[in-house]
VEXFIDREN-263917 format. One line per field, with one value per atom (N, C-alpha, C): x, y, z; residue number from 0; chain; residue in one letter. Coordinates in steps of 0.02 Angstrom, whole numbers, always signed. Atoms other than C-alpha are relative to their C-alpha. Layout:
# residues N
px	[X, ...]
py	[Y, ...]
pz	[Z, ...]
seq	[NUM, ...]
mol	[A, ...]
type	[A, ...]
This chain:
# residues 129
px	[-18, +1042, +9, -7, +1099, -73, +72, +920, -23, +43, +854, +17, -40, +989, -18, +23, +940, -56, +78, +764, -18, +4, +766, +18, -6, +871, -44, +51, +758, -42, +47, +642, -14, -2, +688, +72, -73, +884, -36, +1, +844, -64, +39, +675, +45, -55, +781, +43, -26, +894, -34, +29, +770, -52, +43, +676, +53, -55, +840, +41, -20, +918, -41, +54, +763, -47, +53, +642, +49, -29, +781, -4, +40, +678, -53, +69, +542, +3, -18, +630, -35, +17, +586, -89, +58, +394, -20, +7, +409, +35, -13, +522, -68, +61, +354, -51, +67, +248, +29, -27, +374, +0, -5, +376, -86, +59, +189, -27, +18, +160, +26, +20, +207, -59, +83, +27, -15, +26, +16, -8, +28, +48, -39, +66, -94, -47, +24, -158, +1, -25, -61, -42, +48, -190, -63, +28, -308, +22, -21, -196, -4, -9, -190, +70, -16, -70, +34, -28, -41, +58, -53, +143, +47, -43, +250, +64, -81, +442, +3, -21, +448, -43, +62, +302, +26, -19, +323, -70, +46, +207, -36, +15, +206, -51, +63, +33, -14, +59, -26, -38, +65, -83, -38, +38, -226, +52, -20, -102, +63, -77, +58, -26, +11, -28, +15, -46, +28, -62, +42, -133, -24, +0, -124, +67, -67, +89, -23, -3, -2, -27, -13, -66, +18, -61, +62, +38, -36, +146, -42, +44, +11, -15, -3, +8, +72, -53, +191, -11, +15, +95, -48, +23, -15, +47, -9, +31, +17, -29, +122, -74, -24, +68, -3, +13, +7, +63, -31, +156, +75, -75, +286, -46, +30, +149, +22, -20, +163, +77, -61, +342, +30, -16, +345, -33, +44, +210, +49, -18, +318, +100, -70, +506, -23, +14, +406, -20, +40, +338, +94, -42, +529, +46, -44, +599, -38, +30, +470, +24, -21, +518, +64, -60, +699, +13, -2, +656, -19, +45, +552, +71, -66, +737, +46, -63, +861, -54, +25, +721, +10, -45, +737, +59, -76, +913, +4, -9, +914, -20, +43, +769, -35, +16, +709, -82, +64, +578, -50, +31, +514, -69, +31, +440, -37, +19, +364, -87, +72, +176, -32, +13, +198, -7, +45, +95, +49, -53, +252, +49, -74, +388, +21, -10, +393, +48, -52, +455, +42, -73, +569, +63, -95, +672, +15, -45, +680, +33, -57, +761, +70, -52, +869, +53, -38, +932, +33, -12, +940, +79, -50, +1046, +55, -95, +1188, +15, -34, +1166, -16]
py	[-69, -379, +35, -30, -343, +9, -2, -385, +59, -55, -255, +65, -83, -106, -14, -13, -156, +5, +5, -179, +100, -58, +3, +62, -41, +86, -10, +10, +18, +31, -34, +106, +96, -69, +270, +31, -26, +288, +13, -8, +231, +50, -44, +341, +74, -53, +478, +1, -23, +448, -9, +5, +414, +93, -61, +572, +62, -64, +701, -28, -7, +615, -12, +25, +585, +81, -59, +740, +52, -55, +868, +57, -74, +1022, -2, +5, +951, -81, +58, +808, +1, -13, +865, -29, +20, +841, -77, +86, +678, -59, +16, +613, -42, -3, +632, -49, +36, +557, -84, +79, +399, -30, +19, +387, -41, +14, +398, -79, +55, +254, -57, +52, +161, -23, +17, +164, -64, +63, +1, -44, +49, -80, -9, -14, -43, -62, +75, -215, -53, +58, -296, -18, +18, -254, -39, +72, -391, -50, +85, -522, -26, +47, -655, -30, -51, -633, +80, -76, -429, -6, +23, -459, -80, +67, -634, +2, -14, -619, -36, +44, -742, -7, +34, -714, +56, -30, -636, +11, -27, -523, +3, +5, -544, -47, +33, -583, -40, +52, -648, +65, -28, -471, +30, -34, -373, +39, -82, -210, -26, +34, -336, -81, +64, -467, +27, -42, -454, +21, -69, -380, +76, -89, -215, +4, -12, -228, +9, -17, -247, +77, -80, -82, +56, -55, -3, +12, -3, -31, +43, -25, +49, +53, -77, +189, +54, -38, +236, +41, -8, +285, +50, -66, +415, +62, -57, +601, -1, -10, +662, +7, +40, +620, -59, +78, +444, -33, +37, +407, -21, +10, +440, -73, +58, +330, -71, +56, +204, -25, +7, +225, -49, +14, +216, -81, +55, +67, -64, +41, -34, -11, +15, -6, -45, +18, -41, -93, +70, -223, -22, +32, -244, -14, +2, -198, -75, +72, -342, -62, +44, -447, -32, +11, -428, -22, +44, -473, -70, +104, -645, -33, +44, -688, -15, +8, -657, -31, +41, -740, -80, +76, -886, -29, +49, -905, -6, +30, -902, -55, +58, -1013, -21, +40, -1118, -7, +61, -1205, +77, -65, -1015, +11, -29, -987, -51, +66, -1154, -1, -18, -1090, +96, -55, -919, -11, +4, -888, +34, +13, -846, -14, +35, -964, -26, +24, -1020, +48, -38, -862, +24, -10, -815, -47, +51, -978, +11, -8, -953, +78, -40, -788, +11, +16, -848, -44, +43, -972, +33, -75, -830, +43, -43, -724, -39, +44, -895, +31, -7, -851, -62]
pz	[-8, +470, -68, +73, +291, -27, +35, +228, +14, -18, +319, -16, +32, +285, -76, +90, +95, -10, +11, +116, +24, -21, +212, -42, +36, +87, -42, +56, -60, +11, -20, +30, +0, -52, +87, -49, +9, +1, -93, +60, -188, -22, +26, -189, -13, +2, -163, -54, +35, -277, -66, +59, -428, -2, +7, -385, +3, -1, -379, -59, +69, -534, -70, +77, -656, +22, +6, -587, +53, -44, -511, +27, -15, -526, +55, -32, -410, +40, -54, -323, +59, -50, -161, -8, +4, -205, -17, +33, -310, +55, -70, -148, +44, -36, -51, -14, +42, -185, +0, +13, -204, +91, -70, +6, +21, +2, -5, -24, +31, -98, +28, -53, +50, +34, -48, +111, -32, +6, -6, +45, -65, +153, +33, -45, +216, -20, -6, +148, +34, -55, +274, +51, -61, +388, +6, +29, +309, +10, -26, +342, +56, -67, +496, -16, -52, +580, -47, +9, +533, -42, +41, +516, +13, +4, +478, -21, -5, +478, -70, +108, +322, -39, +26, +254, -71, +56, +65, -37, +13, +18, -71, +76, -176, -4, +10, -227, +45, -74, -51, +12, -17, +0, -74, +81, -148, -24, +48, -191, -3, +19, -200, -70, +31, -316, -80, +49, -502, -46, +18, -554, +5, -21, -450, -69, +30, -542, -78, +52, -699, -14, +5, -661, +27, -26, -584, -62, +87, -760, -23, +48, -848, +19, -10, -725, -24, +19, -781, -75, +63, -948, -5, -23, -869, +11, -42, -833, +80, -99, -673, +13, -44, -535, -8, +2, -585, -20, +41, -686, +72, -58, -512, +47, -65, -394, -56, +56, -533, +21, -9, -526, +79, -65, -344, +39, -25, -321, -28, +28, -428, +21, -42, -343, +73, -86, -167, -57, +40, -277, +17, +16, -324, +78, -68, -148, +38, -36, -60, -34, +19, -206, +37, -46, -154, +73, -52, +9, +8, -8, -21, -44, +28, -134, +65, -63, +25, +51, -45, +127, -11, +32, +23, +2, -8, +5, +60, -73, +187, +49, -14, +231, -58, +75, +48, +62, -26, +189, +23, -32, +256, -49, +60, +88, -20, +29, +57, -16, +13, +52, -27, +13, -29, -61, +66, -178, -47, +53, -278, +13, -23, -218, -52, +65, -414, -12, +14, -440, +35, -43, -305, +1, -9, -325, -72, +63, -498, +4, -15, -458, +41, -24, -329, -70, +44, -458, -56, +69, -595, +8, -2, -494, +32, -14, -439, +73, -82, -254, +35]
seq	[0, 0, 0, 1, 1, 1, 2, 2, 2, 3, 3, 3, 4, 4, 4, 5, 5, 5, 6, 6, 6, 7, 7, 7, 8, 8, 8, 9, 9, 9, 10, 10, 10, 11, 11, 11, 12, 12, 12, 13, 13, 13, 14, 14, 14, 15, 15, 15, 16, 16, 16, 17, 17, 17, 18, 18, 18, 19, 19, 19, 20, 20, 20, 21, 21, 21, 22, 22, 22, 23, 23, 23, 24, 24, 24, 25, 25, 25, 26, 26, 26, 27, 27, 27, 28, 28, 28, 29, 29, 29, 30, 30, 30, 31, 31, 31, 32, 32, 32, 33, 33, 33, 34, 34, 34, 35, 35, 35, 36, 36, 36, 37, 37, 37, 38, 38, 38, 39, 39, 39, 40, 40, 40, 41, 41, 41, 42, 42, 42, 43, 43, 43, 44, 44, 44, 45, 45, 45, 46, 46, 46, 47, 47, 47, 48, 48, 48, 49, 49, 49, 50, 50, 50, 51, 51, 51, 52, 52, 52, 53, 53, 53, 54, 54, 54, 55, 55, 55, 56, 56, 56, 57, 57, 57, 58, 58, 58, 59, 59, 59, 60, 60, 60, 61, 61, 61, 62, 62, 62, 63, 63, 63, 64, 64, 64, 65, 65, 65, 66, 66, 66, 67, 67, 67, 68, 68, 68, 69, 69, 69, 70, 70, 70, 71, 71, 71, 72, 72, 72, 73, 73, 73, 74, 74, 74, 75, 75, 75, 76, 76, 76, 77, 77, 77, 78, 78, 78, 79, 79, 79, 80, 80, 80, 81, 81, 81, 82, 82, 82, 83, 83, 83, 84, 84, 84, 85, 85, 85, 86, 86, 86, 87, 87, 87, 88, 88, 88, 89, 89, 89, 90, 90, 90, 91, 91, 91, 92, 92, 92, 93, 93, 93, 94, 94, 94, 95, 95, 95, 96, 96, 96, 97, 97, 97, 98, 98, 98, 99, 99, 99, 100, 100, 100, 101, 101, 101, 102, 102, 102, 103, 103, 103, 104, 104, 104, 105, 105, 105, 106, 106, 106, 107, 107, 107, 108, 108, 108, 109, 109, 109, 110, 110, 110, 111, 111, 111, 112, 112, 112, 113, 113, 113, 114, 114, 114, 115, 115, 115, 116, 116, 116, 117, 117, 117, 118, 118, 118, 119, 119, 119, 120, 120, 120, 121, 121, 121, 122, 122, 122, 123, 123, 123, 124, 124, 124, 125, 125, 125, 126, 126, 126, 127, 127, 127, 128, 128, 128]
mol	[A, A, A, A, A, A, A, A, A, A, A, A, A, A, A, A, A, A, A, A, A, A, A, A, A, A, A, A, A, A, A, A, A, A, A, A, A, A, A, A, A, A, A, A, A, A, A, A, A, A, A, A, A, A, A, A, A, A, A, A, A, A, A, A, A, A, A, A, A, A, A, A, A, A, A, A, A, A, A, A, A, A, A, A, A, A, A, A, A, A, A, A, A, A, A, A, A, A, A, A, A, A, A, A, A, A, A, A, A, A, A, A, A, A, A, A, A, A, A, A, A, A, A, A, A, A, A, A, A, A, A, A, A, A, A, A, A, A, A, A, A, A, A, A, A, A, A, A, A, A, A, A, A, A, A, A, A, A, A, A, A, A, A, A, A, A, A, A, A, A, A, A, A, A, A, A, A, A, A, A, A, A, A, A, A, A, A, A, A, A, A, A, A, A, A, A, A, A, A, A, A, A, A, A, A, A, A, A, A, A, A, A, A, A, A, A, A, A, A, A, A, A, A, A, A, A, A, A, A, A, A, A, A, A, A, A, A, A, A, A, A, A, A, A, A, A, A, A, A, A, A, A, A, A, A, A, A, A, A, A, A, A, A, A, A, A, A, A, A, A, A, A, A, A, A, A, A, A, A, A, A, A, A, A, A, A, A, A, A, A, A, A, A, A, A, A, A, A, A, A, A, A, A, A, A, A, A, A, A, A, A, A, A, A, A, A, A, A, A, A, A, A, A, A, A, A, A, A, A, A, A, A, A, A, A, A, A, A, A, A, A, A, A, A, A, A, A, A, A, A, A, A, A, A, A, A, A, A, A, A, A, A, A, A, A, A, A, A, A, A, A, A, A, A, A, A, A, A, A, A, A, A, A, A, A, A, A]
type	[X, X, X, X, X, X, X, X, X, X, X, X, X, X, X, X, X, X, X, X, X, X, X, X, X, X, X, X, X, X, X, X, X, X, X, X, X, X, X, X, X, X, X, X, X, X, X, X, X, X, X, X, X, X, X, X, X, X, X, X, X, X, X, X, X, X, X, X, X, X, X, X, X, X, X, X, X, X, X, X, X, X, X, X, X, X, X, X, X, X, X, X, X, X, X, X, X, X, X, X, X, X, X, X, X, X, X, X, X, X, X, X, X, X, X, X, X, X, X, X, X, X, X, X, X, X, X, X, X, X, X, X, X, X, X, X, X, X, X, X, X, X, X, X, X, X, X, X, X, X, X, X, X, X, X, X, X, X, X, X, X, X, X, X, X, X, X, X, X, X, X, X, X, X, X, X, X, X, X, X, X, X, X, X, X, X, X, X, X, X, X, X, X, X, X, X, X, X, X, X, X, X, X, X, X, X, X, X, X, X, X, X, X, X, X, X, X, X, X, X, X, X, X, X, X, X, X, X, X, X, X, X, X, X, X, X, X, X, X, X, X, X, X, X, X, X, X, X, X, X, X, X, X, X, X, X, X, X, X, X, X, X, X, X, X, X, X, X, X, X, X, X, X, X, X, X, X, X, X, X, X, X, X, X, X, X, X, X, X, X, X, X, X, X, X, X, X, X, X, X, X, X, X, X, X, X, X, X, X, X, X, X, X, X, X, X, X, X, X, X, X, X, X, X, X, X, X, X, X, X, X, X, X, X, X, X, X, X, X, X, X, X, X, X, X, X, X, X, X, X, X, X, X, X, X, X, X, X, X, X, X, X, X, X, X, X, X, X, X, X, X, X, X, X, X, X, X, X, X, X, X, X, X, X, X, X, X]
């Protein structure tokens, strides 16, 4: 239950507040643009099966692997608009991250064939939960 109220705000609460305290004149638009950049999911629909309750999306689907992230980084270095999707492609990266960690600490065995379970336990371990 918690996972999900954090995974939801990460989603929907912290865009909001990065786009009304970093772009306040034009929040409302950049909002839109950081919501938008949910369509990355739209990779999901490549996978078998669609969706998997424990399945952790970091670098299994194409626009979560850490070559899109390397240029989601590199879009923060472009001109608006690229530099908010950037922005935005790369909170939605950290929010899934955050989910494949609390999936882990919950189930270690859930995660046992996800193409970055190297790095999710070394972040569980990082952050002493």
């Amino acid at each position: 239950m918690i996972q999900t109220v954090i995974h939801y705000f990460l989603h929907f609460g912290m865009p909001l507040i990065i786009a009304y305290t970093f772009f306040r004149n034009d929040y409302k638009r950049v909002y839109l643009i950081l919501l938008a950049t949910m369509l990355v999911d739209l990779d999901h629909l490549i996978a078998t099966p669609i969706f998997s309750p424990n399945r952790c999306s970091i670098n299994f689907h194409p626009l979560h692997t850490y070559y899109a992230m390397a240029v989601y980084v590199i879009m923060l270095f472009l001109p608006k608009p690229y530099k908010i999707i950037g922005l935005g492609l790369l909170l939605h990266m950290l929010t899934d991250l955050n989910d494949c960690v609390m999936t882990y600490l919950n189930c270690p065995q859930c995660l046992v064939e996800a193409p970055a379970r190297d790095l999710v336990a070394w972040l569980a371990r990082a952050t002493n939960f």
